[in-house]
C-alpha positions as YAML, in Angstrom:
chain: A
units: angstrom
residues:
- id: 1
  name: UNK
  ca: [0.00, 0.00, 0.00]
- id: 2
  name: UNK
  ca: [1.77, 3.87, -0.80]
- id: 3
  name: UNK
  ca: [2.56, 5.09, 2.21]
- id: 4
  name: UNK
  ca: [1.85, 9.10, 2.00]
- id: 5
  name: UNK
  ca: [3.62, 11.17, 4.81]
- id: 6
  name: UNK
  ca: [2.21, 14.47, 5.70]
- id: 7
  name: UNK
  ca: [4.44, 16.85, 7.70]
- id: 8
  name: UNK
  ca: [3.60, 20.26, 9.53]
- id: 9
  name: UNK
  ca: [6.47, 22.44, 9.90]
- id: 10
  name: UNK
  ca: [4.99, 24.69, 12.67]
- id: 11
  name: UNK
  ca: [7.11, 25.77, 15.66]
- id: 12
  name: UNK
  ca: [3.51, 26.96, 17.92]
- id: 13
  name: UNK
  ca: [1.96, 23.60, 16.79]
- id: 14
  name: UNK
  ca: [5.39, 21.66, 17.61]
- id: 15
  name: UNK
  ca: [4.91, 23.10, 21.13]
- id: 16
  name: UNK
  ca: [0.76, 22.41, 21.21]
- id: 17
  name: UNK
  ca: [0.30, 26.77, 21.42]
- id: 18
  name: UNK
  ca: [-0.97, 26.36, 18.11]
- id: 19
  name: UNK
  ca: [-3.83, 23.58, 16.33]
- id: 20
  name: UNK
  ca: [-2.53, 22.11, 13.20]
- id: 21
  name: UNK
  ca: [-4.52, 23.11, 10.76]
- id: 22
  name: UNK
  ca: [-2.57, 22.76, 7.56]
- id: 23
  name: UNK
  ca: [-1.77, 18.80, 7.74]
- id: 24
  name: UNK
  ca: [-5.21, 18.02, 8.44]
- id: 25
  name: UNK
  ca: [-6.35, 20.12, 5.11]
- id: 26
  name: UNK
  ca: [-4.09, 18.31, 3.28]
- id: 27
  name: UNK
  ca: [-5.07, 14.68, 4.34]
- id: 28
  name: UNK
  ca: [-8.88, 15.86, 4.11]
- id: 29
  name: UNK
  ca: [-7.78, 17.06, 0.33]
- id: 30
  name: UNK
  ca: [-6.39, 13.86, -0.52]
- id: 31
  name: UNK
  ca: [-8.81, 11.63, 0.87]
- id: 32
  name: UNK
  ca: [-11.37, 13.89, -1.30]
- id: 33
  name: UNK
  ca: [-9.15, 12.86, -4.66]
- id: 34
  name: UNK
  ca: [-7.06, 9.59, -4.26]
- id: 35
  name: UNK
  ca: [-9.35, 6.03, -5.29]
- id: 36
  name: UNK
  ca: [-6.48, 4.29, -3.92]
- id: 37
  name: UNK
  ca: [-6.15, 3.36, -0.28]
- id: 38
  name: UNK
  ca: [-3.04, 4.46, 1.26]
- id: 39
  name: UNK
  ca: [-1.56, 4.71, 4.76]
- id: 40
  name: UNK
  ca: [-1.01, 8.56, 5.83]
- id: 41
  name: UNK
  ca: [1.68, 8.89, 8.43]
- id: 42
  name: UNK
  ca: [1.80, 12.14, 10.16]
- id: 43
  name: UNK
  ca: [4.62, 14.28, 12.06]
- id: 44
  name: UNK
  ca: [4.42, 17.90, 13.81]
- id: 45
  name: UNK
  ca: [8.17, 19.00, 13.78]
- id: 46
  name: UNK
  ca: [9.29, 22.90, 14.73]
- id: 47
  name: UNK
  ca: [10.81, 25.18, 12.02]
- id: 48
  name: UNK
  ca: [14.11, 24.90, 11.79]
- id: 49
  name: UNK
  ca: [16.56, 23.20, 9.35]
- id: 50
  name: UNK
  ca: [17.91, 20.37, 11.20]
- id: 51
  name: UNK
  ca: [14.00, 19.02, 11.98]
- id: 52
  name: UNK
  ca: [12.87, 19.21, 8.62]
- id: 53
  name: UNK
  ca: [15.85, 17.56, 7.29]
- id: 54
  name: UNK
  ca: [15.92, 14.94, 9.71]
- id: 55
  name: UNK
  ca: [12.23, 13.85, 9.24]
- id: 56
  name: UNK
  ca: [12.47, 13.71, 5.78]
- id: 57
  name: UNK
  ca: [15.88, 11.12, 5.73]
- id: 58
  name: UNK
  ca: [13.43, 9.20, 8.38]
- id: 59
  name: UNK
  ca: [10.50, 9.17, 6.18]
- id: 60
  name: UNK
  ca: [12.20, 8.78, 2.79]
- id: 61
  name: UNK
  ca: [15.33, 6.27, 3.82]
- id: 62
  name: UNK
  ca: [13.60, 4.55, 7.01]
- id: 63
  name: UNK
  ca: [10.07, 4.49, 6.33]
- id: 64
  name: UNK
  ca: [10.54, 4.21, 2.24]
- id: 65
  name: UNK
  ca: [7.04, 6.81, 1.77]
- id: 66
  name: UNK
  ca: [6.04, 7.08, -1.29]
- id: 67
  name: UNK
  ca: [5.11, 10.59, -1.12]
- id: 68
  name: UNK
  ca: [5.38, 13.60, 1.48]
- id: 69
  name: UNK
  ca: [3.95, 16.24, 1.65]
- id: 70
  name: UNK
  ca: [5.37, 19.19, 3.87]
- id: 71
  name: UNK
  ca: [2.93, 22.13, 5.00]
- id: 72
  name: UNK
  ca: [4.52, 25.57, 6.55]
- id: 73
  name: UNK
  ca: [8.12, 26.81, 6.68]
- id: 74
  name: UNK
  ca: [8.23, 28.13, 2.78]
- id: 75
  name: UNK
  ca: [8.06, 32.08, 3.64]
- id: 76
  name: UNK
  ca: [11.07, 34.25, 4.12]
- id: 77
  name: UNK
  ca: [10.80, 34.63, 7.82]
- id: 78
  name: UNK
  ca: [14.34, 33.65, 9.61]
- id: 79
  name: UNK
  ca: [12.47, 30.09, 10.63]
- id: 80
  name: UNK
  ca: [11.18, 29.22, 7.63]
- id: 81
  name: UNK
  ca: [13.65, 26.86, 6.57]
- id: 82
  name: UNK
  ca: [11.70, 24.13, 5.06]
- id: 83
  name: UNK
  ca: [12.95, 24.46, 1.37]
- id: 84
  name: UNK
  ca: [16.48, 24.88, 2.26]
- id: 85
  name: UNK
  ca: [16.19, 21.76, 4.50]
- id: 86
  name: UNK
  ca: [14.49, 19.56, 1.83]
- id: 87
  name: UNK
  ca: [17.44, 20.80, -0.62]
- id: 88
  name: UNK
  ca: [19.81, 19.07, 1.65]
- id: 89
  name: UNK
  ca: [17.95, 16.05, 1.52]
- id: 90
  name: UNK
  ca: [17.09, 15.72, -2.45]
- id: 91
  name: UNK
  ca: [18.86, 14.42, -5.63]
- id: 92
  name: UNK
  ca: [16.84, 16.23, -7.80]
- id: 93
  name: UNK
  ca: [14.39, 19.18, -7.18]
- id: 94
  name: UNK
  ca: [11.88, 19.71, -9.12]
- id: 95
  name: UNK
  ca: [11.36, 23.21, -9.67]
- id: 96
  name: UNK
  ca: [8.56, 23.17, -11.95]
- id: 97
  name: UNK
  ca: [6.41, 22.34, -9.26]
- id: 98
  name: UNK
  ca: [7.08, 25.29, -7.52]
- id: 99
  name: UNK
  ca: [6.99, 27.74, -9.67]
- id: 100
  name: UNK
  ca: [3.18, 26.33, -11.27]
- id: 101
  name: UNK
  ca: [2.24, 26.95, -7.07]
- id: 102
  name: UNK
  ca: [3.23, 29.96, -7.44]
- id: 103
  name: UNK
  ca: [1.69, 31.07, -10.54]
- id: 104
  name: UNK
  ca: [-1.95, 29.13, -9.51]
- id: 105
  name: UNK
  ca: [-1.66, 31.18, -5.99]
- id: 106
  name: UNK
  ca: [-1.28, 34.49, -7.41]
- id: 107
  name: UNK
  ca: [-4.79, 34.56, -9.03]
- id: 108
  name: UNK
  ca: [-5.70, 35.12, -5.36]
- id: 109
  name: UNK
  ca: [-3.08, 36.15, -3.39]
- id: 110
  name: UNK
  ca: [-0.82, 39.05, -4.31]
- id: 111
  name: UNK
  ca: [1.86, 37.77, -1.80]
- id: 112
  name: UNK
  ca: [2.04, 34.51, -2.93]
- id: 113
  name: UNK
  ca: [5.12, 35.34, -4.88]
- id: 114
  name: UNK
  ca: [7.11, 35.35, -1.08]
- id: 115
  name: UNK
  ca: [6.48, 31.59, -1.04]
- id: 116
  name: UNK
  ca: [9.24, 29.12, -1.96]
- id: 117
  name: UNK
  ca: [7.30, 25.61, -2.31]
- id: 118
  name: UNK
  ca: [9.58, 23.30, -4.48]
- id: 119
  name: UNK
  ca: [9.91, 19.51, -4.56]
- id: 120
  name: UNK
  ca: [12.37, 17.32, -4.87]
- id: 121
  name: UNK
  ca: [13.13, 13.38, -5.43]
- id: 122
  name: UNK
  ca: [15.18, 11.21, -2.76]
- id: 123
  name: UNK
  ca: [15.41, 7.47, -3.75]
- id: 124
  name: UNK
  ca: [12.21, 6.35, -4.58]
- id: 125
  name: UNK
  ca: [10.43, 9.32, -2.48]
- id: 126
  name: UNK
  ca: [8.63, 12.23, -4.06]
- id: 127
  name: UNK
  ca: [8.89, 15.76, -1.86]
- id: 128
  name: UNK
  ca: [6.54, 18.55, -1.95]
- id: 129
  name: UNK
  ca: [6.81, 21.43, -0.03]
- id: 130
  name: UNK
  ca: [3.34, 22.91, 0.21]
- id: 131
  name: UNK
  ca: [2.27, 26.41, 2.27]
- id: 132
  name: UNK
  ca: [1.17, 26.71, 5.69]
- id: 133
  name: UNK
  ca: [-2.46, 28.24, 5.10]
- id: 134
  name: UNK
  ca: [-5.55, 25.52, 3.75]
- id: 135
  name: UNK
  ca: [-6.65, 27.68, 1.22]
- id: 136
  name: UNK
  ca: [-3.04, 27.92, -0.10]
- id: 137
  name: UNK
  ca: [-2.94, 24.29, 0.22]
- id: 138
  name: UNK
  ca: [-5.84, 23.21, -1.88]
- id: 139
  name: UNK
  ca: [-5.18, 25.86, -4.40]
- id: 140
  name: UNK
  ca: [-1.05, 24.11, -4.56]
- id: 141
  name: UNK
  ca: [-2.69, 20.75, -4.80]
- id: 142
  name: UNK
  ca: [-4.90, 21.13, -7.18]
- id: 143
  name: UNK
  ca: [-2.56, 22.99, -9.81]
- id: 144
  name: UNK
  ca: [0.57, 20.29, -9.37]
- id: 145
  name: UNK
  ca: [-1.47, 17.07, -8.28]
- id: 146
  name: UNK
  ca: [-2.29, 16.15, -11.89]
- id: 147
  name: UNK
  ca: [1.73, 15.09, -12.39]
- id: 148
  name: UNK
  ca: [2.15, 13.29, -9.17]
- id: 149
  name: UNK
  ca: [1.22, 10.06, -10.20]
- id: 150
  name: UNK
  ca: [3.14, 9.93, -13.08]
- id: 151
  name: UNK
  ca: [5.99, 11.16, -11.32]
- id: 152
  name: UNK
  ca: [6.07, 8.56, -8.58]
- id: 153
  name: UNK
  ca: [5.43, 6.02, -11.38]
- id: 154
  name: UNK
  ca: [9.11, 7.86, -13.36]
- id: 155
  name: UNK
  ca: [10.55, 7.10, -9.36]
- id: 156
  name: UNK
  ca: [9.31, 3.57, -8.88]
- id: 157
  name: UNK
  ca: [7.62, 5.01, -5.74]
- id: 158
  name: UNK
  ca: [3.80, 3.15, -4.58]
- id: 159
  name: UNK
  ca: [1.40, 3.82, -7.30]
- id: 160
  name: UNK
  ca: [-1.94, 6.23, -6.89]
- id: 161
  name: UNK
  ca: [-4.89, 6.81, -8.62]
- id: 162
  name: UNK
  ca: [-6.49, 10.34, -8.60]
- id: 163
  name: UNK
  ca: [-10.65, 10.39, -9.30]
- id: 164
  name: UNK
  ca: [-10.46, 11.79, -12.34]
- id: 165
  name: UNK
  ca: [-13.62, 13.95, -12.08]
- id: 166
  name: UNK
  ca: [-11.48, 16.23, -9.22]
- id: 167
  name: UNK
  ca: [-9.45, 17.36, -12.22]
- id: 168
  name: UNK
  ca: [-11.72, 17.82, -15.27]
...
């Protein structure tokens, strides 16, 4: 079964001052649009570069996910490290994936061009740095979701099958 880890990058919600709200929105989003079963793991780590990188080498070389998918971090606060951390990790990013976020979030967010989502590849894991706020969320998945499956497929990662009415 693909194993999907989701991964809030929050220090507040590390610390329980703050509900996570952003990995919840993205496993309610992907329960909405995957027809295949899959196990979701999930992990609250603080900002920071050495906990982002660390729980992605766990999920990706200990756990072998399939997929993860990292909420918060991607601003240009000091903290938000998240992109810089998944660089360290990757053997290829993948920076289309970014930059379409980017593009599909400024249609209703003049800021969005402060965020630095990217992905990346490690082994036979597929990375996604997505933004901290739902909204943002949805809006990132639903522009770069359409290639996912194909690209895990290109990383012999666990296969998944989108309903293809969420993307007509």
């Amino acid at each position: 079964m693909t194993q999907i880890a989701i991964v809030t990058v929050s220090d507040r919600s590390s610390r329980g001052d703050y509900e996570d709200l952003g990995g919840p929105a993205i496993e309610r989003w992907l329960r909405r649009v995957l027809a295949t079963p899959c196990d979701f793991i999930r992990h609250i780590v603080p900002d920071g570069l050495e906990s982002v990188r660390d729980v992605l080498v766990e999920l990706c070389d200990q756990r072998g996910v399939d997929l993860v998918l990292t909420t918060g971090g991607t601003g240009p606060s000091p903290r938000d490290l998240t992109p810089e951390a998944m660089q360290q990790v990757v053997t290829k990013e993948l920076l289309g994936f970014g930059e379409l976020m980017r593009q599909a979030s400024l249609q209703y967010v003049r800021t969005a061009i402060l965020s630095r989502q990217t992905a990346g590849v490690r082994g036979r894991s597929l990375i996604i740095n997505l933004p901290g706020k739902p909204t943002s969320i949805d809006v990132c998945l639903n522009a770069v979701f359409p290639a996912v499956p194909y690209c895990l497929e290109l990383i012999g990662a666990g296969s998944i099958i989108v309903d293809p009415a969420m993307f007509e």
